[in-house]
C-alpha positions, 0 to 999 in steps of 0.5 A: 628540468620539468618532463613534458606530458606525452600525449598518451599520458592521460589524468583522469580525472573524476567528475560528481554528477547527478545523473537522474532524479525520479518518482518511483514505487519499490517492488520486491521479490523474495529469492531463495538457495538452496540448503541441506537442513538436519530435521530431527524428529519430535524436536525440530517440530512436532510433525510426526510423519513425512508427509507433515514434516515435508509441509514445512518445507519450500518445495519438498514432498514427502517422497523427496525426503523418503528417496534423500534418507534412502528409506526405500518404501518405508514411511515410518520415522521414530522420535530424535531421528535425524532427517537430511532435508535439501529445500529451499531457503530464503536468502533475502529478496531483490529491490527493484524500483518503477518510474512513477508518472503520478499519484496520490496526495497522501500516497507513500512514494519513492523518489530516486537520486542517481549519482557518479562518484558521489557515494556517501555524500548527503543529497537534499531535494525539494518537491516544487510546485509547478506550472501555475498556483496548486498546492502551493505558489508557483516554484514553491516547496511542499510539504512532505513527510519522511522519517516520521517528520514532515520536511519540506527538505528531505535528505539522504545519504548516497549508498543509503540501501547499499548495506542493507543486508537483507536486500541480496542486490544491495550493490547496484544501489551504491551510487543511489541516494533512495528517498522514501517519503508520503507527498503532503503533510502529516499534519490534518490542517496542512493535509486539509488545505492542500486537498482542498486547493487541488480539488480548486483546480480545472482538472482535478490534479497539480504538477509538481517537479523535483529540484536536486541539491548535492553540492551544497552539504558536500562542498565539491563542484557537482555536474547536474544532468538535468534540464541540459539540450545537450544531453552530455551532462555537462552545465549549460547556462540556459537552462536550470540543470539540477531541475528535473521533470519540469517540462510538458509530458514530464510533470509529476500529477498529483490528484486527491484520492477520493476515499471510499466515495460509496460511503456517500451512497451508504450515510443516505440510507441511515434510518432505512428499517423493516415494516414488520407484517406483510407490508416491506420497505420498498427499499430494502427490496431494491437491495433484495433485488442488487444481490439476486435475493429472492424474498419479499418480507423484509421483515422475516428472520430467514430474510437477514437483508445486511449482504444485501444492502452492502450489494446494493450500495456497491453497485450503485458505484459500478462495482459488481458484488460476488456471487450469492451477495446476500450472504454476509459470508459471501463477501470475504470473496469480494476484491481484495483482503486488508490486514488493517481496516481503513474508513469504508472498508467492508467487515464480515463477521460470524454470528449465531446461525451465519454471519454479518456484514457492514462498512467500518466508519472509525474506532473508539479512542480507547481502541477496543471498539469498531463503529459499523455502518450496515443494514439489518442492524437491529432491522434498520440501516444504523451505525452499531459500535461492535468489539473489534475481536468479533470482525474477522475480515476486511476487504475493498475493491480490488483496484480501490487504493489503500496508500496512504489511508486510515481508520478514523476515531468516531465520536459521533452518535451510534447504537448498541450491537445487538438483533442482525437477523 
């Protein structure tokens, strides 16, 4: 005889859906614990007094370790001594991820899978076009570049970030499929074209949707809680529920990042030179005049003009240079360091009796050489191929972005290094 079910016996029953999809940028930040550290003297470092020890310790004084070691007043350490140091050491750093509404063809980008009861299954997207015609027809996949390889599928695995052990908040991304991806191609004729078709359109920019697809590698029944009215998760037949973002007010913009649009400003000048005796380029008084310099012979040695034609030029595209531009040193001061130069990024380097300042236009293609687009360049405005260990710095704008760009091989005409006073 079969028992009957009473009421409250209750099956539960798991249900794979897709919760959520999105565009988003990562942010990090490091955490730190505390720890008790055995410093020993002359073999942990060769720091040699307390002061110098306590420098390479997050947020320790000299003091501190004095009172820790019970050494009263005492200063004085000896060679193998044993330091009990309490400081702050790095355990890893917390993983956080911000929505994206738009961004740049070319831009590094996260896109992020929400998924219940899903853990360990391989999800695979698209990144449609949208609304009308841009990168590509209607409804059609771009290109994007993951894994060193361009795709118009990306996949990944649910939990992907979850055992990452440097990451301390690993746990919260167990049912998350985290996709790190570069919107367009890698490949320049591809890159090229879809420049190109954005740079066709009214506004500038294309919206682009993202279309989900758990269910096809897995083989199970999965609830996608897209596009659904009833916002309960669960398939409504008039809609597409494992679309997201395509809709008004949702799209994802994409517009073609303008690189370094005061380069345009700077090529005009080439061929920009000093007229030696009393007379002076009028033009290059007008960049005395963009960085405040008081001269009027540009002709003079004490009158080196390359701080000042970089002033000029940024100026002319609304940006402001730092104080005292005239001097090439100045300009390490201006927006914000780069540790890899990109095209139109600003070098500064040291010379004999100062420094020098210009805009990088590429490499060599052995990579040992640097091609420069400054003023006062053997007195005139030229391209100068430089080697790469004389540029110590390189800075742009400070709201100039640099995702997604590069340093190009120049193989056009330049002239030597050389005069830069």
């Amino acid at each position: 005889m079969l028992s009957p079910i009473k009421p409250r016996n209750k099956v539960k029953i798991k249900k794979q859906k897709v919760l959520d999809a999105y565009f988003a940028t990562e942010k990090t930040k490091k955490e730190y614990e505390t720890k008790t550290i055995v410093h020993i003297v002359g073999k942990t470092s060769k720091a040699s007094s307390l002061s110098s020890i306590a420098k390479a310790y997050k947020g320790v004084s000299w003091k501190d370790i004095q009172k820790e070691n019970k050494m009263g007043k005492s200063t004085t350490i000896h060679p193998k001594q044993k330091l009990n140091i309490t400081t702050k050491v790095e355990k890893g750093k917390k993983l956080s991820f911000k929505k994206l509404s738009k961004a740049n063809l070319g831009d590094e980008v996260y896109i992020i899978v929400k998924t219940l009861n899903l853990e360990g299954k391989q999800i695979r997207l698209n990144v449609r076009q949208g609304k009308v015609k841009g990168i590509e027809k209607e409804n059609e996949p771009i290109k994007l570049h993951q894994n060193g390889k361009d795709t118009y599928i990306p996949e990944e695995k649910v939990g992907n970030y979850s055992t990452k052990k440097d990451i301390t908040n690993a746990a919260d991304f167990k049912e998350w499929a985290i996709f790190k991806v570069i919107l367009g191609s890698k490949e320049d004729k591809k890159l090229k074209a879809y420049k190109e078709s954005i740079e066709k359109l009214k506004d500038k920019k294309t919206s682009l949707f993202l279309v989900i697809d758990a269910h096809s590698k897995s083989g199970l029944k999965v609830i996608y809680n897209g596009r659904n009215p009833d916002k309960d998760g669960e398939p409504d037949d008039r809609t597409t529920p494992n679309y997201w973002l395509d809709m008004e007010g949702k799209w994802f913009e994409v517009k073609v990042n303008k690189i370094a649009p005061w380069m345009v400003t700077a090529k005009k000048e080439l061929g920009e030179k000093e007229i030696s005796g009393k007379k002076a380029n009028k033009q290059i008084l007008e960049y005395f005049k963009a960085s405040k310099f008081w001269g009027t012979d540009d002709s003079g040695g004490e009158n080196a003009w390359c701080g000042s034609f970089v002033a000029w030029i940024m100026k002319e595209n609304n940006y402001s240079p730092p104080s005292a531009a005239y001097r090439a040193k100045e300009w390490k001061n201006f927006g914000k360091k780069i540790a890899t130069p990109i095209y139109g990024a600003i070098g500064i380097k040291s010379r004999k009796g100062g420094g020098h300042v210009a805009f990088i236009v590429g490499e060599s293609k052995d990579g040992k050489y640097y091609y420069m687009l400054g003023g006062n360049q053997g007195d005139e405005v030229n391209i100068s191929k430089y080697k790469k260990s004389v540029w110590g710095t390189f800075v742009v704008p400070k709201d100039y972005n640099i995702k997604g760009q590069s340093l190009p091989i120049y193989t056009k005409e330049s002239k030597k290094s050389g005069k830069e006073s």
